[in-house]
C-alpha positions in Angstrom: 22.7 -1.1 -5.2 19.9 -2.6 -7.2 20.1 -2.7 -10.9 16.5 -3.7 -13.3 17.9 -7.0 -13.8 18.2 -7.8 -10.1 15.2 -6.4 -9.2 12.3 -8.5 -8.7 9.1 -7.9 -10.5 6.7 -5.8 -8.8 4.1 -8.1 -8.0 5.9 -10.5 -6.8 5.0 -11.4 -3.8 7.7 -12.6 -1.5 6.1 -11.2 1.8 3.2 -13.1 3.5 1.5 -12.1 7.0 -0.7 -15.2 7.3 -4.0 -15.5 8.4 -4.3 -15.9 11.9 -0.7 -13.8 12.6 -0.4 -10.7 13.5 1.9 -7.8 13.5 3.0 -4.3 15.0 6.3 -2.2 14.2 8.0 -1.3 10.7 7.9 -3.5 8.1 10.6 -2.9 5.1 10.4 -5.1 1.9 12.0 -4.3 -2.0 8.9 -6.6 -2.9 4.9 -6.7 -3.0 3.8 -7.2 0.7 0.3 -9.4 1.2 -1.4 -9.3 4.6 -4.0 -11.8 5.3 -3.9 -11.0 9.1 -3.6 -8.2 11.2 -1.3 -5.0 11.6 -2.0 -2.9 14.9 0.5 0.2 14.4 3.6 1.0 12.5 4.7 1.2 9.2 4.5 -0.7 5.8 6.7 0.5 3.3 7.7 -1.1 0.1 8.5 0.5 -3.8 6.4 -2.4 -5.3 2.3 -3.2 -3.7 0.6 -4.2 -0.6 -2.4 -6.1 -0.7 -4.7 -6.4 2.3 -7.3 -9.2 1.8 -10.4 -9.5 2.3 -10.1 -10.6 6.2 -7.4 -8.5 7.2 -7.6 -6.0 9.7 -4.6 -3.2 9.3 -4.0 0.1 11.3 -1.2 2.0 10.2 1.0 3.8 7.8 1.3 2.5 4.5 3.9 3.7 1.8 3.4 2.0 -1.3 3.4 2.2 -4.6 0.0 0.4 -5.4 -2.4 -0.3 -2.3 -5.6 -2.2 -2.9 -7.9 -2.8 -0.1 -10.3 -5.8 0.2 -10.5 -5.6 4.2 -10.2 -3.3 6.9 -7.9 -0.6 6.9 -7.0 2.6 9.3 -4.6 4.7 9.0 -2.9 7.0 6.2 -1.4 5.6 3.0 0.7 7.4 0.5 1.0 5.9 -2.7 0.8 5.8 -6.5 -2.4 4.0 -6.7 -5.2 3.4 -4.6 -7.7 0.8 -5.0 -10.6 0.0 -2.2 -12.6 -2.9 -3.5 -16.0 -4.3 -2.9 -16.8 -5.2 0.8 -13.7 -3.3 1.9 -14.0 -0.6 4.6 -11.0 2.4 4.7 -11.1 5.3 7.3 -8.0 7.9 7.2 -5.7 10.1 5.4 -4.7 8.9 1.5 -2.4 10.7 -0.4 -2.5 9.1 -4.1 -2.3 10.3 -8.0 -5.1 7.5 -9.0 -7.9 6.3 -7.1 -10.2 3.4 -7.3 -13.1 3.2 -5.9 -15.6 -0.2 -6.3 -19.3 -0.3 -5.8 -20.1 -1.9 -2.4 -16.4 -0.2 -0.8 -16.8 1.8 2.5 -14.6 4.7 1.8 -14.3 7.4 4.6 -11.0 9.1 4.5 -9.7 12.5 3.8 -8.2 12.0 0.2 -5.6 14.4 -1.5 -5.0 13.6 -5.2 -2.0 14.8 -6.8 0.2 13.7 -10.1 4.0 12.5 -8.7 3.5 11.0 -4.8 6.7 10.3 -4.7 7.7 6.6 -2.8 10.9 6.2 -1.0 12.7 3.8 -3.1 10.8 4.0 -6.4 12.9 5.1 -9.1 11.7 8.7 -10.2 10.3 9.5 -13.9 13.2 10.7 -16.1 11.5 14.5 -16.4 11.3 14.8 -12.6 12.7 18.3 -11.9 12.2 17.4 -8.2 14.8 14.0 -8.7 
């Protein structure tokens, strides 16, 4: 069991998928996830963010609790927070409470907006009847 003074920050980044690597299947992680590379298929899942830069190339299932997008992404996410910046380009489903959209993003997904997407692993607001 995790308790807040074991549990990293957020942002912290302790997962890396470099560059020129590349990835397929389920990845797990209690901390932010970065992706430089590629993901073909599968699942990212994490209560903290994923970050795909700006030369990544991801198709797949994200569960996060921020997402922001500077590359190219396929797929469906589900999370708190969605951000697709400039020179990105998204196409899927995204389930989110907040999106962010920049000038210069190519955004074509079917988008559902909704207070409370709840994240497997994210601790749930103390007035959460669905807790």
């Amino acid at each position: 069991m995790f308790f807040r003074r074991n549990r990293p920050e957020p942002d912290a980044v302790e997962v890396t998928l470099g560059a020129r690597a590349s990835f397929a299947g389920t990845l797990r992680s209690e901390t932010s996830i970065r992706i430089d590379g590629s993901v073909a298929g599968g699942l990212i899942e994490t209560p903290a963010n994923v970050l795909i830069t700006g030369n990544a190339r991801v198709v797949c299932e994200i569960v996060a609790h921020v997402v922001s997008i500077s590359g190219s992404f396929e797929g469906a996410i589900r999370a708190d927070r969605v951000e697709v910046l400039a020179g990105s380009q998204v196409a899927g489903r995204i389930h989110t409470a907040s999106l962010f959209r920049e000038e210069g993003a190519m955004l074509t997904a079917e988008v559902r907006m909704r207070d409370g997407v709840r994240i497997p692993g994210a601790a749930a607001p103390e007035n959460d009847p669905n807790a």
